[in-house]
C-alpha atoms as a printed R data frame, in Angstrom:
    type eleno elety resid chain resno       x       y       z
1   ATOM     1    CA   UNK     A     1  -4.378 -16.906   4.942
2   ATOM     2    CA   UNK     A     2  -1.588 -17.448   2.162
3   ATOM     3    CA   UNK     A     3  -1.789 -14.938  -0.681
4   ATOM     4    CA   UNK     A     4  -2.346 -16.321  -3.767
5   ATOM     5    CA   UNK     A     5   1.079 -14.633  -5.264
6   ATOM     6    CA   UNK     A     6   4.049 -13.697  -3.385
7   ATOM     7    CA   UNK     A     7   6.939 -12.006  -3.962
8   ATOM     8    CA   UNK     A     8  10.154 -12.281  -2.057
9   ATOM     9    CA   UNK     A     9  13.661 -10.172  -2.270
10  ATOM    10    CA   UNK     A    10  13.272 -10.502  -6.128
11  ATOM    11    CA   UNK     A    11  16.477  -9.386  -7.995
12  ATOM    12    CA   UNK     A    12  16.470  -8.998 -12.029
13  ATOM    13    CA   UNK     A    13  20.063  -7.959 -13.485
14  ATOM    14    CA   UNK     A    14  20.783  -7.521 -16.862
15  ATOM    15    CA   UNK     A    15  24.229  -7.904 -18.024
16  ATOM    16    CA   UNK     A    16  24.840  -4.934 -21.406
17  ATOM    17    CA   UNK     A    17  25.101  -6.730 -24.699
18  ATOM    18    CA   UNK     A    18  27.207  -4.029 -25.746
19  ATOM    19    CA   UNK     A    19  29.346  -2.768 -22.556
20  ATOM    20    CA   UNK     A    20  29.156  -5.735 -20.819
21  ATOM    21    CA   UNK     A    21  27.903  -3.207 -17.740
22  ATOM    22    CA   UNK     A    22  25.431  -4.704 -15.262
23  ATOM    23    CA   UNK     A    23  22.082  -3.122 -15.339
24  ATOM    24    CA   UNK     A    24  19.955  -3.853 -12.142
25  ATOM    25    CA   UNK     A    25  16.119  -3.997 -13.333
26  ATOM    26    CA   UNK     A    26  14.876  -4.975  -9.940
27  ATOM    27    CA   UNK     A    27  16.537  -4.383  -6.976
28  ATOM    28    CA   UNK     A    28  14.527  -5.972  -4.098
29  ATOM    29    CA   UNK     A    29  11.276  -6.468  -4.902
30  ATOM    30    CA   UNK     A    30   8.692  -7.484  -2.492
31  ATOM    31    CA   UNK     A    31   4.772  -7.920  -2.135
32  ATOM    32    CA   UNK     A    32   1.512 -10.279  -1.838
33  ATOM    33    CA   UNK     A    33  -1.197 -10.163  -3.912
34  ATOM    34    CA   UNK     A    34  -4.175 -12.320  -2.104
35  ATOM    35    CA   UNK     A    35  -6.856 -14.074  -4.596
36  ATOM    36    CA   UNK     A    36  -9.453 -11.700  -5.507
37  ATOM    37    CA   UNK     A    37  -7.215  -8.663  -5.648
38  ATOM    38    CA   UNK     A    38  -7.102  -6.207  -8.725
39  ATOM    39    CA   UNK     A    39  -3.828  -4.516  -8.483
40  ATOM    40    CA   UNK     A    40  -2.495  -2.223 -10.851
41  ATOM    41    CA   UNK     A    41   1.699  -1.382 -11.256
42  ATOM    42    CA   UNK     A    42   2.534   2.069 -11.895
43  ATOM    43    CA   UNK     A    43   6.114   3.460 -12.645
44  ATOM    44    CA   UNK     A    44   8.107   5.795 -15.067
45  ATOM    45    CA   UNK     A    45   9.811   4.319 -18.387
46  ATOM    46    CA   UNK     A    46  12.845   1.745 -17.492
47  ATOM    47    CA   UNK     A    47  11.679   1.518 -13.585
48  ATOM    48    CA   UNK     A    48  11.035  -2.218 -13.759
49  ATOM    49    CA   UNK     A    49   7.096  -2.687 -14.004
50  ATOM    50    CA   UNK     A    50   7.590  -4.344 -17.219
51  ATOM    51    CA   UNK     A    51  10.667  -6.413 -16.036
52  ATOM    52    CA   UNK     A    52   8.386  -7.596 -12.609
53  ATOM    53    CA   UNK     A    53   5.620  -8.836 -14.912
54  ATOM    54    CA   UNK     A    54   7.070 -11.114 -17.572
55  ATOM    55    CA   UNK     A    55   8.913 -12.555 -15.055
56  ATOM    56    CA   UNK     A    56   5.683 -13.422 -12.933
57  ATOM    57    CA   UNK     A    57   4.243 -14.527 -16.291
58  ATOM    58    CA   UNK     A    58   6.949 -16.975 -16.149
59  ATOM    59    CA   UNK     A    59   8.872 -15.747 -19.399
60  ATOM    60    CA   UNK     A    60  12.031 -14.420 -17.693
61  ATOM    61    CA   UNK     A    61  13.566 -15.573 -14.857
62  ATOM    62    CA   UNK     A    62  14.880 -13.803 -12.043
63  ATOM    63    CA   UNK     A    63  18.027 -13.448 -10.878
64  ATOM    64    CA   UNK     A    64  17.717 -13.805  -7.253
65  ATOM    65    CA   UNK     A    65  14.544 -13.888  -5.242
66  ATOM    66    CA   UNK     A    66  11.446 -15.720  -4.952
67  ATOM    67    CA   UNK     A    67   8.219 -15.983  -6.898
68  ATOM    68    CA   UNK     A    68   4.943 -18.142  -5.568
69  ATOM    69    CA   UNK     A    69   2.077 -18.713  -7.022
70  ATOM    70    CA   UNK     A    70  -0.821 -20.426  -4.771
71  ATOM    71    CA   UNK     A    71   1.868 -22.164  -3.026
72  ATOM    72    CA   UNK     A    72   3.812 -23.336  -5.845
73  ATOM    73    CA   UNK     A    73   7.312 -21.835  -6.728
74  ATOM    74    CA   UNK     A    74   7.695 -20.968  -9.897
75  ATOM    75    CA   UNK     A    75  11.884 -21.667 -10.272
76  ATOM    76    CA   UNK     A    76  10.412 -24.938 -10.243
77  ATOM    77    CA   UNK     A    77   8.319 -24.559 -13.193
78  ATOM    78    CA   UNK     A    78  10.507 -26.335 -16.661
79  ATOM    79    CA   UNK     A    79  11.408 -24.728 -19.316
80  ATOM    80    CA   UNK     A    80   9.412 -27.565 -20.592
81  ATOM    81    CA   UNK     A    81   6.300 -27.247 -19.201
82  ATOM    82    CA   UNK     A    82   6.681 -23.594 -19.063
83  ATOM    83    CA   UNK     A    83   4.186 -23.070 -21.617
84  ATOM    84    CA   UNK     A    84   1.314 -25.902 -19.929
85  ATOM    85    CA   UNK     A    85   1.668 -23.928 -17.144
86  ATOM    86    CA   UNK     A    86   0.785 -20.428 -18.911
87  ATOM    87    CA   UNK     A    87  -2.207 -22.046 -20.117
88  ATOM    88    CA   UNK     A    88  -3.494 -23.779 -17.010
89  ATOM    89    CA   UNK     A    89  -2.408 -21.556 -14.283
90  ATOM    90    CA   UNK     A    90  -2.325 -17.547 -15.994
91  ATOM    91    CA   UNK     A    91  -3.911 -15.208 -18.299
92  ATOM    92    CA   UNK     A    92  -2.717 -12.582 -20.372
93  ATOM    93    CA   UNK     A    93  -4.246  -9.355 -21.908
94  ATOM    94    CA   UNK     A    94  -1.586  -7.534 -24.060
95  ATOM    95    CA   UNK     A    95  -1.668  -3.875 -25.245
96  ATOM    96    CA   UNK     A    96  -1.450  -5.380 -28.952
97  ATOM    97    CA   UNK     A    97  -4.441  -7.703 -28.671
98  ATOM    98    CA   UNK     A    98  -2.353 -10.443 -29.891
99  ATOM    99    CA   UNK     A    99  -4.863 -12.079 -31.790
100 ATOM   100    CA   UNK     A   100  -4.808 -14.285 -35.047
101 ATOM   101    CA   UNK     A   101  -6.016 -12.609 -38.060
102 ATOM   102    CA   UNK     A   102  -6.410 -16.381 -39.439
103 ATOM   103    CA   UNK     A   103  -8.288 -17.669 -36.861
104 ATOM   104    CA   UNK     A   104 -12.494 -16.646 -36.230
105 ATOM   105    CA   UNK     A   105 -12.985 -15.014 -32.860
106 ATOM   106    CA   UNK     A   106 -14.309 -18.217 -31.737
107 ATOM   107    CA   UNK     A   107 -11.305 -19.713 -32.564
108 ATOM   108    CA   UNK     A   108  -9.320 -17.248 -31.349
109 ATOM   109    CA   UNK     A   109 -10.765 -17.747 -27.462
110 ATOM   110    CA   UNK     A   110 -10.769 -21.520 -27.738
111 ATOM   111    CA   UNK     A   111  -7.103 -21.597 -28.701
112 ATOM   112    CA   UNK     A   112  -5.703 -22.219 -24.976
113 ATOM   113    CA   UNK     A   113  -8.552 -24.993 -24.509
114 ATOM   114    CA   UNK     A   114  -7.695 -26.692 -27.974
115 ATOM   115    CA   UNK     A   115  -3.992 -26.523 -26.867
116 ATOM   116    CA   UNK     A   116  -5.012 -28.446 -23.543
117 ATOM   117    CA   UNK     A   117  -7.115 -30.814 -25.796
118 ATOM   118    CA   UNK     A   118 -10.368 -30.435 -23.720
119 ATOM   119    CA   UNK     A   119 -12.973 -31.733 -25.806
120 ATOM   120    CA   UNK     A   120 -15.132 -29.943 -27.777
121 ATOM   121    CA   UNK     A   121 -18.365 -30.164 -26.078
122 ATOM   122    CA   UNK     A   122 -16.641 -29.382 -22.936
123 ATOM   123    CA   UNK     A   123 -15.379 -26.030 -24.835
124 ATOM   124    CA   UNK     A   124 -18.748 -24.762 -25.917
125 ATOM   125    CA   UNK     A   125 -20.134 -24.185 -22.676
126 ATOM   126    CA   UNK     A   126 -16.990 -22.151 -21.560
127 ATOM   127    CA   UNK     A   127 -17.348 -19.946 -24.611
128 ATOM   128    CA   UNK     A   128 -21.183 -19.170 -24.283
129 ATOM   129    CA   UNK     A   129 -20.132 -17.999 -20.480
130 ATOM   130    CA   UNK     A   130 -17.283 -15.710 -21.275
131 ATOM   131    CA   UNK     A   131 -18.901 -14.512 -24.579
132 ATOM   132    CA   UNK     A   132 -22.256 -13.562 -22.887
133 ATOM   133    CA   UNK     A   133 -20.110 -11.749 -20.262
134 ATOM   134    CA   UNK     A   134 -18.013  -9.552 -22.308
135 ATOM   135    CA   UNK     A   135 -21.365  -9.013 -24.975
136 ATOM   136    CA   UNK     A   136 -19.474 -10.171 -27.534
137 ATOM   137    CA   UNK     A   137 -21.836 -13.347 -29.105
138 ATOM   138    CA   UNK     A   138 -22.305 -11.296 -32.219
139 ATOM   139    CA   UNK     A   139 -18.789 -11.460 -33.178
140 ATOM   140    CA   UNK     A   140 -17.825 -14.773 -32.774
141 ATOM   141    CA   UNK     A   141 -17.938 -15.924 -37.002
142 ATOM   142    CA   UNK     A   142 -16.012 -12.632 -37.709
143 ATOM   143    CA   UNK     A   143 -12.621 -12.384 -37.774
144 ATOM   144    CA   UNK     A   144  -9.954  -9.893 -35.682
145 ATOM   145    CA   UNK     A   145  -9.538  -7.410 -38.977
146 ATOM   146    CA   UNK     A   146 -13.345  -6.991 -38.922
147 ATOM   147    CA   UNK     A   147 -13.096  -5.769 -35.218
148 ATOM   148    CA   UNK     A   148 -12.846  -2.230 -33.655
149 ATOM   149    CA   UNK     A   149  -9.707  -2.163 -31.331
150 ATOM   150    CA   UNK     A   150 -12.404  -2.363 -28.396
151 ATOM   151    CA   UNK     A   151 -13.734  -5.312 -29.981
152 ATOM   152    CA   UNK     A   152 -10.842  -6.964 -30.616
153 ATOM   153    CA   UNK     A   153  -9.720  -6.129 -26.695
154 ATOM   154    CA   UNK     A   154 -12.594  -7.940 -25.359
155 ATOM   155    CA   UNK     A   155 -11.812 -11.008 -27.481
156 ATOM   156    CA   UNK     A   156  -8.463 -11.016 -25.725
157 ATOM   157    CA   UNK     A   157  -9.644 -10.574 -22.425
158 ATOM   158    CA   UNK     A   158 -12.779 -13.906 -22.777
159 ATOM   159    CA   UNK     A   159  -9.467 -16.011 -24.384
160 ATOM   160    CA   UNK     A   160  -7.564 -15.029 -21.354
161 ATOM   161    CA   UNK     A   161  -9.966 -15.494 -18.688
162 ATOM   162    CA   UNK     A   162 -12.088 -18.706 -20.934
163 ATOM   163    CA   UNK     A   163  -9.072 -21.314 -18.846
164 ATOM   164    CA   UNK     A   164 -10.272 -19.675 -15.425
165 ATOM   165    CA   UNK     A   165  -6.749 -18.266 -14.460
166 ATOM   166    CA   UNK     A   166  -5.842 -18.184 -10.833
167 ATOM   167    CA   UNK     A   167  -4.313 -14.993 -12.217
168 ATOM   168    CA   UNK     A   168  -4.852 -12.701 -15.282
169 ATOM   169    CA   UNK     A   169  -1.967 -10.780 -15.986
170 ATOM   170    CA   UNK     A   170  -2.527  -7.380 -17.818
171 ATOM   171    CA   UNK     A   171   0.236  -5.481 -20.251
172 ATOM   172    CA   UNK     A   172  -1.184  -1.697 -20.575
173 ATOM   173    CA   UNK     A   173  -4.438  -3.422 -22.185
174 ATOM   174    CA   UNK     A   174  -5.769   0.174 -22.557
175 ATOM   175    CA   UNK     A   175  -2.442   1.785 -24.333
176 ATOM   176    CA   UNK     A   176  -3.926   1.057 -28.322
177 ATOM   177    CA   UNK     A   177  -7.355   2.431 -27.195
178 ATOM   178    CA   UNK     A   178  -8.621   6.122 -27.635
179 ATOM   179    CA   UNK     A   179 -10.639   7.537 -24.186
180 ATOM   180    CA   UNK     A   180 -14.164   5.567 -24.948
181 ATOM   181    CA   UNK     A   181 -13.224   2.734 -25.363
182 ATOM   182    CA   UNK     A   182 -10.453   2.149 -22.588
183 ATOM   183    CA   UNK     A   183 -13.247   3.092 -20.281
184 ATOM   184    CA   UNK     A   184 -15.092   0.568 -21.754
185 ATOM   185    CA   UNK     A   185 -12.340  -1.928 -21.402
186 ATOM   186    CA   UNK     A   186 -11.528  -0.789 -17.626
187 ATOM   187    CA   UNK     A   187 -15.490  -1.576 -16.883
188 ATOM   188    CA   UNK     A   188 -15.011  -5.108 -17.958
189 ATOM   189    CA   UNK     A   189 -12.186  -5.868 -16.100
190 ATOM   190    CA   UNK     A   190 -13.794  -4.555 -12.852
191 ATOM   191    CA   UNK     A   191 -16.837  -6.568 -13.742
192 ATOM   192    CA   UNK     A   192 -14.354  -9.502 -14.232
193 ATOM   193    CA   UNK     A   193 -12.814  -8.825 -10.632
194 ATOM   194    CA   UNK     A   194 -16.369  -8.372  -9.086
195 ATOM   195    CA   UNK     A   195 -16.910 -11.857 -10.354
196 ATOM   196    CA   UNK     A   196 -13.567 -13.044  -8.011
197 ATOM   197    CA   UNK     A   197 -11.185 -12.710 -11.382
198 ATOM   198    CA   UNK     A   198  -7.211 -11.909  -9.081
199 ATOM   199    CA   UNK     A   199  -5.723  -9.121 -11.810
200 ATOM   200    CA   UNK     A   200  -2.421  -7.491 -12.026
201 ATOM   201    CA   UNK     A   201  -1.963  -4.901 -14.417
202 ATOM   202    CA   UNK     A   202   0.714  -3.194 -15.186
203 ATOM   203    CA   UNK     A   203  -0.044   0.574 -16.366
204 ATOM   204    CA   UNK     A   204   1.152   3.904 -17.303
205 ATOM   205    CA   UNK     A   205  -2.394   5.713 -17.264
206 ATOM   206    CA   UNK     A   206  -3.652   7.270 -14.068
207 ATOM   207    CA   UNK     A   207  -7.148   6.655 -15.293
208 ATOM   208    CA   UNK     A   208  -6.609   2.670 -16.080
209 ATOM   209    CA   UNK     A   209  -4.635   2.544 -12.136
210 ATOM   210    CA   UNK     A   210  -7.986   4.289 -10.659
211 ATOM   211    CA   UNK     A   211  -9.921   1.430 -11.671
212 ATOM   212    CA   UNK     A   212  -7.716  -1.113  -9.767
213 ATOM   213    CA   UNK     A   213  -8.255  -1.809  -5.716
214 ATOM   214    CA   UNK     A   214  -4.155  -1.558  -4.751
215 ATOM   215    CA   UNK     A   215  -1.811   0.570  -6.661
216 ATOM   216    CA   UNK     A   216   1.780  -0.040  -6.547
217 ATOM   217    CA   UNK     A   217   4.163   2.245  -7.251
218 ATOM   218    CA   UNK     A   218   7.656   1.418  -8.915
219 ATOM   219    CA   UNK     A   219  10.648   3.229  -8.901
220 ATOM   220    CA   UNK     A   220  13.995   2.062  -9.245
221 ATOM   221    CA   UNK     A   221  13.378  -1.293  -8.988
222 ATOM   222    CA   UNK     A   222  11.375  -1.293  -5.638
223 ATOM   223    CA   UNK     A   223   8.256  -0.832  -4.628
224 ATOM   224    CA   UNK     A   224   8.261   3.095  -3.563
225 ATOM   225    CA   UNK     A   225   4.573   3.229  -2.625
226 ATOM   226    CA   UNK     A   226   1.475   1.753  -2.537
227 ATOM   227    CA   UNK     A   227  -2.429   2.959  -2.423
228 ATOM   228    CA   UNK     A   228  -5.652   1.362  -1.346
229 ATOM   229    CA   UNK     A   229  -8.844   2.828  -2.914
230 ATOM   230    CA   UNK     A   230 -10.909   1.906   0.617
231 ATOM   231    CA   UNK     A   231 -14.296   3.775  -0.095
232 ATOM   232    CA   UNK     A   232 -12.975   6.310  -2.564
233 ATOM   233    CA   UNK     A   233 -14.651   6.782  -6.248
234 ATOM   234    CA   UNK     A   234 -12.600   6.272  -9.218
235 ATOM   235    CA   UNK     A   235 -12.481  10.181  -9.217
236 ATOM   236    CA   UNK     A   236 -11.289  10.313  -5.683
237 ATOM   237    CA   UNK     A   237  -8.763   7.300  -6.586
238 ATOM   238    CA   UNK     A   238  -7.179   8.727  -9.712
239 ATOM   239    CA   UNK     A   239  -6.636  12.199  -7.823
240 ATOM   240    CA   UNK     A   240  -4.630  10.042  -5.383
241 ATOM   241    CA   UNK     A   241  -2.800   8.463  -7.806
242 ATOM   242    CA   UNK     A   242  -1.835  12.104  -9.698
243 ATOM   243    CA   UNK     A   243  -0.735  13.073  -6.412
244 ATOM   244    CA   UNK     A   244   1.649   9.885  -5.795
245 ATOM   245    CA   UNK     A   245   3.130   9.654  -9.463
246 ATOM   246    CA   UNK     A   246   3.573  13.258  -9.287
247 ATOM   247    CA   UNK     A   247   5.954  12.846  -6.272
248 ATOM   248    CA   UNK     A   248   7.350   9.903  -7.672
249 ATOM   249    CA   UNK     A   249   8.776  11.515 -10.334
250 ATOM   250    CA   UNK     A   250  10.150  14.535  -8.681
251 ATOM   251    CA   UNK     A   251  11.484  12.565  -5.659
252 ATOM   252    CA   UNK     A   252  15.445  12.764  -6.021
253 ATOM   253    CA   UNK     A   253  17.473   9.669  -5.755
C-alpha cells in the first residue's frame, strides 16, 4: 500500500543573509506517513522540525529531495495554485490560533469553504458536523476575543479539519495553552485521529508527543529516531519519549 505522504532524500539549505555562509536545515530527510497515522516531530531548537513542516505545508520549497502527497508531487504544485491546494488538500492548526478577530467563529471555520465558493447550504451541514464534534455550537455568534485560548484552539482545529484534509498539519498547537487545557486540546485531536483524521504535529512537549501513535525524532537535520506507542498508555509513551529526547540531547555529534 502507498503511504499517503512520503518523503525522499529531502535537502533544505539556507544561504546567510548576512555571511553569505550556507546553513544546511535538512540534511537527508526521509520517511512515510500512511493515511490514518498521528505522528508527532520532536527535536531541539534549530534541528529542522520546523523547516520539514512548512515545507510539507507547501510554503517553502526544498532544495533537493522529494515530497508526495497521495501520489501527487508537490514540486509540481504552482506557485499559483499553491494556495487552492492548501485549502483542498491540507489543514493547519497553529500555536497562535490564527484566527480573525473580525470575523464570528462561524465565520471563522467557513472561511476555507467560502474561499472554494461551495455554496452555502452545502456549508451548513459541514459546520453542524465539526461543531458538534469539538462541543463548540455555543460559540459560534461570538467572536475569537470572547474565547478562552482553549476555545479559540478548537475553533482552529473544526476550520482546519471542516475541508476534510487528507492531512492536518499541526504547529505546537498546545505551546499558548497552560496544562488543562492542552490536555484538553490533545483529547480532541486523538478523537479526530480515531475518526481516520492522518496528523503530523510538530512538538516540543513530551506530553503533546505521548498522545501521537509514531514519534520522530530530529536532530541535525535527520531523522535520529523514531517510537511506536504499540499497546503502551500515554504514561508508558511519554516515559519513552523522556528517555529518547534525553539521549538525543546528550548524544555528541
Amino acid at each position: 500500500m502507498t503511504a499517503l505522504l512520503e518523503v525522499n532524500n529531502l535537502k533544505k539549505i539556507y544561504q546567510s543573509r548576512r555571511s553569505g555562509v550556507a546553513i544546511e536545515a535538512l540534511s537527508d530527510i526521509q520517511l512515510e506517513v500512511e493515511a490514518g497515522e498521528y505522528v508527532a516531530i520532536m527535536g531541539e531548537s534549530g534541528s529542522g522540525k520546523s523547516t520539514l513542516l512548512n515545507i510539507l505545508a507547501t510554503l517553502d520549497k526544498p532544495t533537493s529531495g522529494q515530497v508526495m502527497l497521495d501520489g501527487r508531487d508537490l514540486k509540481t504544485v504552482s506557485e499559483k495554485e499553491a494556495a487552492a491546494f492548501r485549502r483542498q488538500h491540507l489543514g493547519f492548526v497553529f500555536q497562535d490560533f490564527n484566527l480573525l478577530d473580525t470575523f464570528s467563529v462561524k465565520d471563522n471555520i467557513l472561511l476555507p469553504l467560502v474561499l472554494s465558493r461551495m455554496a452555502l447550504k452545502e456549508m451548513l451541514p459541514l459546520l453542524d458536523q465539526v461543531a458538534k464534534s469539538l462541543g463548540i455550537q455555543a460559540l459560534l455568534e461570538k467572536f475569537p476575543y470572547e474565547l478562552s485560548g482553549g476555545q479559540q484552539q478548537r475553533v482552529a482545529v473544526a476550520r482546519a479539519i471542516i475541508t476534510k484534509p487528507e492531512l492536518l498539519l499541526a504547529d505546537e498547537p498546545t505551546g499558548a495553552l497552560d496544562s488543562h487545557t492542552s490536555d484538553q486540546l490533545l483529547e480532541v485531536f486523538q478523537q479526530i485521529n480515531q475518526q481516520g483524521q492522518t496528523i503530523v504535529m510538530v512538538t516540543h512537549s513530551s506530553i503533546a508527543a505521548s498522545r501521537a501513535k509514531r514519534v520522530l525524532f530530529i536532530k541535525d537535520g535527520l531523522v535520529f529516531h523514531q517510537l511506536y506507542r504499540g499497546e503502551m498508555t500515554n504514561q508508558q509513551f511519554l516515559e519513552m519519549i523522556a528517555e529518547t529526547m534525553t539521549a538525543l540531547l546528550s548524544k555528541e555529534d
